[in-house]
C-alpha positions, 0 to 999 in steps of 0.5 A, a space after each residue: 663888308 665885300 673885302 670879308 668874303 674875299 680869299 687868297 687861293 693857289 689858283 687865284 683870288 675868289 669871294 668865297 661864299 663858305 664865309 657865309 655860314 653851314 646852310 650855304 651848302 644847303 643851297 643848291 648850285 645855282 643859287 650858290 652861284 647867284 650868291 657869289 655874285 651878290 657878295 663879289 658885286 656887294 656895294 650897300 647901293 645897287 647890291 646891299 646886305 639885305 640881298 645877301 640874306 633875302 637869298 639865303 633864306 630863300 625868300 621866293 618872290 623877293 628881288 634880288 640884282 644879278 650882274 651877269 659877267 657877259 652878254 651873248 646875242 644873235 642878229 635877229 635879236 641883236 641888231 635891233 638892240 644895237 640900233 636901240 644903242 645907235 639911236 642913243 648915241 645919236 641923241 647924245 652926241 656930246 658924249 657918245 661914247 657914254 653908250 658903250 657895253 661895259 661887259 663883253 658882248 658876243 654877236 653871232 649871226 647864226 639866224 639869217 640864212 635861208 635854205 635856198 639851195 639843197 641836195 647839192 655840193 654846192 648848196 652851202 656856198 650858194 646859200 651863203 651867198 644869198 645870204 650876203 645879198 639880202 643881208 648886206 645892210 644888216 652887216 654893213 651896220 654890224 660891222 659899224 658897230 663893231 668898230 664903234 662900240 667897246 666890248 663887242 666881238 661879231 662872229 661872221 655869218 658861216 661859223 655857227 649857231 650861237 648857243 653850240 659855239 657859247 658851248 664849244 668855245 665861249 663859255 669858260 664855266 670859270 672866268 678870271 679877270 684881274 686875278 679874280 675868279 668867278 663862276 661863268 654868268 650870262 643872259 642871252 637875247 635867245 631863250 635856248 640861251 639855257 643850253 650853258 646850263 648843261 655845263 654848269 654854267 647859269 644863264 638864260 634868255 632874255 629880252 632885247 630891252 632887259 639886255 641893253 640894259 645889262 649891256 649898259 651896266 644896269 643889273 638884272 632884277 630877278 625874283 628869287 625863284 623856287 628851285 625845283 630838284 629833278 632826281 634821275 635814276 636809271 638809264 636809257 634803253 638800247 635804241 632811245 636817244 637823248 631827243 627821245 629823252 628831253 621830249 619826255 622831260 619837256 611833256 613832263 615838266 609842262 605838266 608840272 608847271 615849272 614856268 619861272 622856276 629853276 630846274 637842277 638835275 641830279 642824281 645817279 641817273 645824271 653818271 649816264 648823261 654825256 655833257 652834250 646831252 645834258 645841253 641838249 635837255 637843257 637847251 629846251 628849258 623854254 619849252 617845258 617852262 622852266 627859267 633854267 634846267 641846270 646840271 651842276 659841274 662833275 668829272 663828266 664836266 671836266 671831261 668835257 672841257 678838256 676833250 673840246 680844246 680847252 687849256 688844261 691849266 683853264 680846266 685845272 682852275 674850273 675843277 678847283 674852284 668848284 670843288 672850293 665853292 661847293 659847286 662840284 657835284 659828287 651826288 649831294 642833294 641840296 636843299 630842293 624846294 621840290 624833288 621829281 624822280 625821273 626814271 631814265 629807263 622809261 623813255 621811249 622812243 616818241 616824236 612831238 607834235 603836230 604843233 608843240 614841243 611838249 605834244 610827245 607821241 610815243 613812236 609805236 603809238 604815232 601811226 595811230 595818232 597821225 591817221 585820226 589826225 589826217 581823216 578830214 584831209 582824205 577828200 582830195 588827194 594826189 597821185 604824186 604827193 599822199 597825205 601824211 607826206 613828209 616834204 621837210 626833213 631837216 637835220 637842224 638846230 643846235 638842240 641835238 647837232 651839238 650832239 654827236 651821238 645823235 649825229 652819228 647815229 643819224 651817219 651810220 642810218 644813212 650808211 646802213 640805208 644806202 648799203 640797202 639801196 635805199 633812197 629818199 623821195 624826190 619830194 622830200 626837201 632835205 637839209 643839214 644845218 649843224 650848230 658848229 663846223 665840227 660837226 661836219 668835220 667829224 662826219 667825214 672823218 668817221 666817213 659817214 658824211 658821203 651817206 649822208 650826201 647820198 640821201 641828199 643831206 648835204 650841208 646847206 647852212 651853218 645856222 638856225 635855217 629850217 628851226 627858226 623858219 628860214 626854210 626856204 620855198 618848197 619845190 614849185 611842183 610840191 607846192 603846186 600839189 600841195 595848194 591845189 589838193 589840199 595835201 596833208 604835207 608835213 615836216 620833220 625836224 630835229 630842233 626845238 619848236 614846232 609853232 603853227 605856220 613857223 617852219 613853212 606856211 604850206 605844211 599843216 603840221 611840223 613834228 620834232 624828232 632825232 636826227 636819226 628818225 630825221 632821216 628815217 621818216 626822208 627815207 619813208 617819205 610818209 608820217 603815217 607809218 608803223 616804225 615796228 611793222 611797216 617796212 621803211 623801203 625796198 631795196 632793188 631786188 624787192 625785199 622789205 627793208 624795215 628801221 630796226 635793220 638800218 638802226 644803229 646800235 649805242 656800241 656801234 655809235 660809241 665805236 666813232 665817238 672819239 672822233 667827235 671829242 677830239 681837242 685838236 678839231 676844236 682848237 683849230 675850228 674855232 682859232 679863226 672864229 671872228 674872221 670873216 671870209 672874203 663876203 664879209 671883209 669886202 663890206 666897207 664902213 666908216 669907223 664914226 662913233 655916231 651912225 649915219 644912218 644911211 637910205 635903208 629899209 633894213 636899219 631905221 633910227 627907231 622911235 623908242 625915245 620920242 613916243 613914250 608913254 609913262 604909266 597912267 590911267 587907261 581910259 575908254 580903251 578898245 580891244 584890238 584883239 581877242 584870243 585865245 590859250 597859248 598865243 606864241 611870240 611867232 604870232 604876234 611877231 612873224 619871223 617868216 617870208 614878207 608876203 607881197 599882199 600884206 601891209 608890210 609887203 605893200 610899204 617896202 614895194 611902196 619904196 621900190 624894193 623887189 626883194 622883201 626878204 623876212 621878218 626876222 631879217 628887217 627887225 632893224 626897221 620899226 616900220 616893217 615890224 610895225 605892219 607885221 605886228 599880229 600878221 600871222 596867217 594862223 592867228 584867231 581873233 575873236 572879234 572876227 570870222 577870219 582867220 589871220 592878222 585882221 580885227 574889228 575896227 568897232 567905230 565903222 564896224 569894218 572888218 580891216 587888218 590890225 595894223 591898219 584899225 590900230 593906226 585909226 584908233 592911234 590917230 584918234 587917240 583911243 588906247 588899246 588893250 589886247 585880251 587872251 588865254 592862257 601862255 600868251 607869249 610862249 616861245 621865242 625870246 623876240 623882244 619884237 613881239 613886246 615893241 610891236 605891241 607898243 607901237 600899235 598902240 597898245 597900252 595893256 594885256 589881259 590874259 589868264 598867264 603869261 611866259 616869262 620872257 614875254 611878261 618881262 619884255 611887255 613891262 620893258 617896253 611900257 605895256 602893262 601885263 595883267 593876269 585874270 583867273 578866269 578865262 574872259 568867256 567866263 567873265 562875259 567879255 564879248 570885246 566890244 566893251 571899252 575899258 577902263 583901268 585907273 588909281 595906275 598911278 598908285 600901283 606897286 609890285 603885284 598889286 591887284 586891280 579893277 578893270 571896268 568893262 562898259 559897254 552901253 548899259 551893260 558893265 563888266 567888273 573883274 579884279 587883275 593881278 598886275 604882273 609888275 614883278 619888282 620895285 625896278 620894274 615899277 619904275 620902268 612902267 613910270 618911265 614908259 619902259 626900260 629905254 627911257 629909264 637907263 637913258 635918263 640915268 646916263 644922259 644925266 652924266 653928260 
């Protein structure tokens, strides 16, 4: 049958999807992509004809096995997977080997340096350097690995953020193995994996667990999703940029609850979008919900592909085979299981916040927003720093870096701002930290990166930094202003997440914004500031100088946009992509299939096949917290500094260590992330007065930190169970927000909705996911009650359960959806989660 879908073409051999029948040109271009997929990987076992037909006729919620062509991973995310692979190996030492990635996996360690050191020549070096000290553990086992495992490539610390060097280097949009050529496929242990999809290429993040899996040669179940058709129309105004643009989609496409859909981009308007700011509005699809927001192979693609190195007979191929397979759009609609029309030409120019991407403020109207927001702050204050300060402004991540509109733009503001003598506030903590060395290559050639160094943005990093949290401390005498006046103090970034207490404890509130408004709101020094009256300096001889008279124009802008796509640039950047510099070729490792697992309170032998918990009933369990709409992975699993006083700050002083560095940096030792499970200063549990990681440990009435009362109740037997709103799990892809919640002994979760990623990685990990349609104020849940969930032995996907509340003589009963979505997945469940399973299959054939 798989032979029937196979033809010869002049540019190689393909499966070709036409064979299929008319309707297929109906479907579109990312399920056509997932049908090919289908039919190449066709074996009437894992993949069979019934599957085939499911797709097309768009059963929606009906499974279907997606074998992606490779898996990409970054080291917060990746090592802890990789421990998981060593720990497997050293429990099969007869035939290690059997552990291996059986399709090509990428690393790139992007999310681990810090800013330390900025305003200087010499920040980035020193940075780096720091980097390589806290981290040398963490890369003495990659390097292991790299040398133990087939299939595996490390890209070094210093040469990018992972999804900018997937866009600029990795991702071929058309792959070709062994004559056969096949559309470019992925999932990524990162949930802005999606950024591929602004060059037609289908893929998007997933959790750790799901990825070893993959990793391992198990397909990935997906439901067959609603596809969702965004038409634009139009175009931008002069002065709005494509930061202003995906703020807008993503506040817009939140309210039209794309959660778990597929988003397609077409239509007139799409002519108006460069490639990069397609992958800047795709990068955000976890932000305004969507599994991927995707934009289908066109003349702009192939552009692309040629203007950043790639082998013109490589892109020859790429444009054939689309236009063969139906995959080239040239303004066809598909058949859409919904269709928005955005007009482009309504955007304004807006920031985000104070604590959410999806919060837009339009520009004109944030002045307004910000003082109403900073009135209860107004009772102290400080000669030095005033409220609305901005103390943070960061030009990072790979959401807008990888665009060199925005880049540029953000160059000649700066050139404008200095040949007015202005200057940023000594207050304000700068930083650049683009996704690609090219970024910074251009900008000196364009001559604009010595402004940019003049207002003290200078390179400090090339890595997620200041995105992800990796901030570094404030200046002691800011902080000090800050603490002891209660300061109103604010950040400013160019990323994609603005989460509660992510980017730096200190400040109250982190709002997105274009690297241009970056610089901008550095030179003010103040969020509270009207843009279009208010000056945004003076130059020395006291005349006003105010944003429209040091704003670029687009025809300024494009003037230098050659200079960014110059395939030269990136022919040479990228040759040298996976070499390391003297830091990382000074790290020795012996090359054993087995690790050895050396004294490290970084890397640990994790636990995931001793203690295992198959699926059974849930008795007499207690709640080990109570929260609230819209818990992020930030919340459970903190990615910032460890602090000394806090249980996971006390075990690693307990061992002797001074430096405790963060979070994200020891996630390969489960018994950090164990006492930093739901640590989170911002977290609000229900069931006590406090706010942060602190719960009720009901059998004492004590008030004790949630690692410690979840070790109690382990000791003692009593299950767990966790009670929350609605988006519980929003943000960031961790697996570890899954695994800790495991580890505390936590058998369920009971919340009004679930993001994607988070649902996938609870039911990956063993703990049941279960979805109520009222809030549990309404249900008259107070989290005393013990619970009671059974007949979990007979459960099938998506089934409906009753959940017993006692508490003395009063009893809650209320019905919960079990978001067990596959077959697959119910068997994961019965194995204690995903680890267990694949492990089983493999150690049978040894």
């Amino acid at each position: 049958m798989r032979s029937s879908y196979r033809k010869k073409l002049d540019i190689g051999e393909i499966f070709d999807i036409n064979e299929l029948g008319s309707e297929v040109q109906k479907l579109p271009f990312s399920l056509k992509i997932l049908l090919e997929n289908l039919i190449r990987n066709l074996d009437e076992q894992i993949i069979t004809t019934e599957d085939v037909e499911k797709l097309l006729k768009r059963k929606v919620g009906e499974e279907i096995p997606f074998m992606p062509s490779r898996v990409i991973l970054q080291d917060y995310t990746g090592i802890p997977l990789l421990v998981d692979l060593a720990a497997m190996r050293s429990k099969l030492k007869e035939k290690p080997e059997l552990i291996n990635p059986k399709i090509p996996v990428d690393l790139i360690i992007d999310h681990s340096i810090q800013v330390d050191y900025y305003g200087t020549m010499y920040a980035f070096n020193l940075n780096l350097k720091n980097e390589f000290e806290r981290n040398k553990e963490r890369y003495a086992f990659l390097k292991w690995t790299q040398s133990a495992f087939d299939n595996l490539r490390i890209v070094p610390p210093g040469k990018g953020i992972i999804h900018q060097i997937n866009l600029e280097y990795l991702a071929k949009v058309i792959d070709e193995r062994n004559g056969i050529l096949f559309p470019d496929t992925l999932l990524g242990t990162d949930s802005h994996t999606t950024m591929i999809n602004g060059i037609g290429v289908l893929g998007w993040g997933v959790g750790g667990i799901e990825a070893e899996a993959v990793m391992l040669g198990q397909p990935y179940y997906i439901p067959i999703p609603e596809v969702i058709g965004v038409k634009l129309v139009g175009e931008l105004k002069e002065a709005v940029t494509t930061t202003d643009l995906v703020l807008y989609i993503t506040e817009l496409l939140r309210k039209e609850n794309v959660v778990g859909k597929f988003v397609e981009f077409f239509g007139p308007g799409l002519l108006t979008l460069s490639a990069q700011d397609r992958a800047t509005i795709a990068n955000m699809a976890p932000e305004y919900g969507a599994t991927i927001g995707f934009f289908p192979v066109d003349e702009l693609t192939i552009k692309y592909l040629k203007r950043t190195g790639r082998k013109i007979e490589h892109v020859q191929k790429v444009e054939k085979y689309c236009k063969y397979q139906g995959l080239f759009y040239n303004g066809q609609e598909p058949g859409y299981d919904k269709v928005i029309v955005f007009d482009l030409s309504l955007v304004e120019p807006s920031i985000a916040g104070p604590r959410n991407p999806e919060e837009r403020i339009p520009l004109a109207k944030s002045k307004e927003f910000l003082e109403e927001l900073m009135k209860e702050y107004k009772i102290k204050s400080s000669p030095r720093i005033p409220h609305g300060s901005v103390v943070i402004a960061a030009i990072t991540s790979c959401t807008n870096t990888s665009n060199p509109s925005v880049m540029i733009g953000a160059g000649l503001l700066a050139k404008k701002a200095v040949e007015h003598g202005l200057n940023v506030k000594d207050y304000v903590k700068t930083s650049l930290a683009p996704g690609s060395r090219v970024v910074v290559e251009y900008l000196k050639n364009a001559g604009l990166m010595s402004y940019l160094e003049a207002l003290r943005f200078h390179l400090v990093g090339y890595g997620c930094t200041t995105c992800i949290g990796n901030s570094g401390p404030l200046p002691k005498w800011v902080a000090d202003e800050i603490i002891n006046n209660n300061i109103f103090a604010v950040g400013v970034i160019s990323g994609n997440r603005n989460f509660e207490g992510r980017i730096n404890p200190l400040l109250k509130a982190t709002f997105l914004a274009s690297p241009m408004l970056v610089v901008a709101y550095a030179l003010a020094g103040k969020i509270n500031i009207d843009f279009y009256e208010e000056p945004i300096g003076y130059d020395p001889n006291g005349n006003p100088v105010y944003l429209k008279d040091i704003w670029p124009s687009s025809k300024e802008i494009n003037e230098y946009l050659n200079l960014a796509m110059n395939p030269e640039l990136y022919i040479k950047l990228y040759e040298d992509i996976f070499e390391g510099d003297e830091n990382w070729n000074s790290l020795k490792v012996t090359p054993n299939k087995i690790y050895d697992w050396p004294e490290s309170t970084y890397i640990k032998e994790p636990p995931w096949l001793d203690e295992i918990y198959p699926l059974n009933d849930i008795r007499k369990a207690r709640v080990l917290l109570l929260l609230g709409d819209r818990v992020t992975t930030d919340h459970i699993s903190p990615a910032g500094p460890i602090p000394k006083d806090s249980d996971a700050g006390r075990y690693l002083i307990s061992l002797g260590e001074k430096d405790l560095s963060t979070f994200g940096a020891r996630r390969g030792n489960h018994e950090v992330m164990l006492r930093g499970g739901f640590s989170n200063p911002k977290l609000k549990n229900y069931l006590v007065d406090i706010q942060g990681g602190y719960t009720l440990y009901f059998p004492t009435n004590e008030i004790l930190s949630v690692y410690e009362a979840a070790m109690r109740y382990k000791k003692e037997g009593v299950p767990l169970i966790i009670i929350a709103g609605k988006q519980y799990g929003a943000g960031s892809s961790r697996d570890w927000a899954a695994k800790v919640t495991a580890l505390l002994g936590v058998r369920a979760v009971i919340a009004e909705s679930f993001e994607r990623i988070h649902r996938s990685n609870l039911v990956a990990i063993g703990v049941l996911p279960l979805q109520i349609d009222k809030s549990w104020r309404e249900l008259g849940i107070t989290g005393r009650e013990e619970y009671y969930i059974e007949r979990l032995n007979e459960l099938k996907p998506k089934q409906i359960v009753e959940v017993k509340a006692v508490d003395g003589t009063k009893e809650i009963r209320f019905k919960a959806l079990a978001r067990i979505e596959t077959k697959v997945e119910l068997e994961y469940m019965k194995h204690g989660g995903i680890l267990p399973y694949v492990f089983s299959k493999i150690s049978s054939l040894a």
